[in-house]
C-alpha positions as CSV (number, residue, x, y, z in Angstrom):
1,X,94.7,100.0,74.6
2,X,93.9,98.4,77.7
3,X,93.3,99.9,80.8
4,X,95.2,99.2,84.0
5,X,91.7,98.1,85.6
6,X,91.3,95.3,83.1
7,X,94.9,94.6,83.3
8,X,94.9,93.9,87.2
9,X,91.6,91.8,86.7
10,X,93.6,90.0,83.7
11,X,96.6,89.6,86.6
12,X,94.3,88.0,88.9
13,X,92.3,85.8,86.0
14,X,95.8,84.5,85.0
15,X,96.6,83.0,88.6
16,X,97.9,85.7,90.9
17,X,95.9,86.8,94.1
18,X,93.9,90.1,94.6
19,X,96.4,91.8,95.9
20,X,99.2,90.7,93.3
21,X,96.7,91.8,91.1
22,X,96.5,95.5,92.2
23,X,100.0,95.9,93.2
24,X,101.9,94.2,90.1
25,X,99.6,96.5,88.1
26,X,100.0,100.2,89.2
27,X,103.3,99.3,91.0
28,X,105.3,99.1,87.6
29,X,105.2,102.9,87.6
30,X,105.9,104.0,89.9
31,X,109.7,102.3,90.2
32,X,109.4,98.6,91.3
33,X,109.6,95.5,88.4
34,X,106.8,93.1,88.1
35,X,108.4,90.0,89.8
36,X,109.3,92.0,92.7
37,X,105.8,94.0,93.2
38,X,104.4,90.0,92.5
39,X,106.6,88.4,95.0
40,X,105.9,91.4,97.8
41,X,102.4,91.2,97.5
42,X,102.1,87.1,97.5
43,X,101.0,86.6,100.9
44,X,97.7,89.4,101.1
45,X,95.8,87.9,99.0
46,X,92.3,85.9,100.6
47,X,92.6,89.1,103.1
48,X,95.7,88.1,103.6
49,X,97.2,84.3,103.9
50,X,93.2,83.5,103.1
51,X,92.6,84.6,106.7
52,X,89.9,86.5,104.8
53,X,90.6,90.2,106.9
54,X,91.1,92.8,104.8
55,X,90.6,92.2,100.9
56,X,93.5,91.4,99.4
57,X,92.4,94.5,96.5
58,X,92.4,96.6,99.5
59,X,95.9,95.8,100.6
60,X,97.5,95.6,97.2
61,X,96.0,99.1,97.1
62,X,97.2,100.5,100.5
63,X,100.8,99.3,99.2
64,X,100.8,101.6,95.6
65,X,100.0,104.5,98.3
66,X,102.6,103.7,100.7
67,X,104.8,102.8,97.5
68,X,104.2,106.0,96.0
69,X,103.7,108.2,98.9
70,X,104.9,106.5,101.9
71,X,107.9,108.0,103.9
72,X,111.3,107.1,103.9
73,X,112.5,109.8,107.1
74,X,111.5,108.8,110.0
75,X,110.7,112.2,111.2
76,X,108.6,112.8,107.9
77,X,105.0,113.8,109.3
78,X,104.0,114.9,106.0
79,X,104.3,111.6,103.5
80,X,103.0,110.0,106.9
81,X,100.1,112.1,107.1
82,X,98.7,111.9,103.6
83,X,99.7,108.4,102.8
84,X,97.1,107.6,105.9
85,X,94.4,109.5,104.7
86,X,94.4,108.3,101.2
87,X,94.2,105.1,102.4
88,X,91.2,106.1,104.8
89,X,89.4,107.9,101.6
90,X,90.2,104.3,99.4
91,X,88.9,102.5,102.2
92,X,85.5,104.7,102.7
93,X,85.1,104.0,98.8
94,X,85.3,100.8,99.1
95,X,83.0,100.3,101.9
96,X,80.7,102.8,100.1
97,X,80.6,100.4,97.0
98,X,80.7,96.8,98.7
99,X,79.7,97.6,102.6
100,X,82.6,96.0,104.4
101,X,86.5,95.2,103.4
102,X,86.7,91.7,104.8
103,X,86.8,89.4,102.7
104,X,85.2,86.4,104.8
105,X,82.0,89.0,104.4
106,X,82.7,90.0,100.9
107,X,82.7,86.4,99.7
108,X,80.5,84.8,102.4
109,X,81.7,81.8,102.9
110,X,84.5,80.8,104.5
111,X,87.8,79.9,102.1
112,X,89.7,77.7,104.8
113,X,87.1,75.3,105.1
114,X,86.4,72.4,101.7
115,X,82.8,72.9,102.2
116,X,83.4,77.0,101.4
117,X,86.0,76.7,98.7
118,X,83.6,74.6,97.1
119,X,81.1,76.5,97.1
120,X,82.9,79.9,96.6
121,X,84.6,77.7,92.8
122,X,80.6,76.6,92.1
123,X,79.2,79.8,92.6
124,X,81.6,81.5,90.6
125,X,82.1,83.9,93.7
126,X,86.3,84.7,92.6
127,X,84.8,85.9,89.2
128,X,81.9,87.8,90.6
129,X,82.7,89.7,94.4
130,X,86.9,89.1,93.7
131,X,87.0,90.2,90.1
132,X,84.3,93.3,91.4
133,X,86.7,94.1,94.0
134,X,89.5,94.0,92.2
135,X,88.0,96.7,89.6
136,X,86.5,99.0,92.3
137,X,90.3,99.1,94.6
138,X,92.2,99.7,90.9
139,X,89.3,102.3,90.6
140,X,90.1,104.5,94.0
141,X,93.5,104.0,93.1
142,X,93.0,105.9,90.0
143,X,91.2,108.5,91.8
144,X,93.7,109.0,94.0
């Protein structure tokens, strides 16, 4: 049987984005279909709209907490509170395992420009650092 790590790095080697990836993945369980979890989570990937902030793994991640932990009161302090610091401690991982979130620094190079999304296809960079990514934020979210 496969595990939900591979399957989010099979997501993203079929087509969809890092986030799509993470989010299409673990967000089947917990309540939401796959064409909606895909269709939320379109625009984060490339650190979102390939503005290459915040890893699009990262941000497919941060949305399984807030989709299984986020509040839904607007006076709840509690679900507030702990979806936060989950995502803290799956961002500290992260940055434990690959130094920074941002993907312009993950990847290097720069994926708005020809010059950089040539060199990021050559070098093989979306199956290397996003595929590595990808693994380590479906990791924390296990963990969490």
């Amino acid at each position: 049987m496969e595990s939900k790590i591979e399957k989010a790095v099979d997501a993203f080697i079929e087509g969809f984005n890092c986030a799509q990836a993470i989010f299409s993945t673990y967000g089947t369980e917990l309540g939401i279909d796959r064409d909606t979890a895909l269709k939320i989570s379109s625009g984060f990937g490339g650190g979102i709209a390939r503005m290459q902030e915040t890893c699009g793994a990262l941000t497919g991640a941060y949305m399984v907490v807030g989709l299984k932990y986020g509040k839904t009161l607007a006076d709840d302090k509690v679900s507030h509170e702990k979806t936060y610091k989950i995502i803290n401690e799956i961002t500290s991982g992260f940055k434990e395992w690959n130094k920074t979130t941002l993907c312009k620094e993950l990847l290097g190079h720069d994926l708005n420009t020809d010059e950089g999304r040539l060199f990021i296809q050559e070098n093989g960079l979306f199956n290397t650092v996003c595929i590595k990514c990808i693994r380590d934020a479906a990791r924390l979210v296990e963990e969490f």
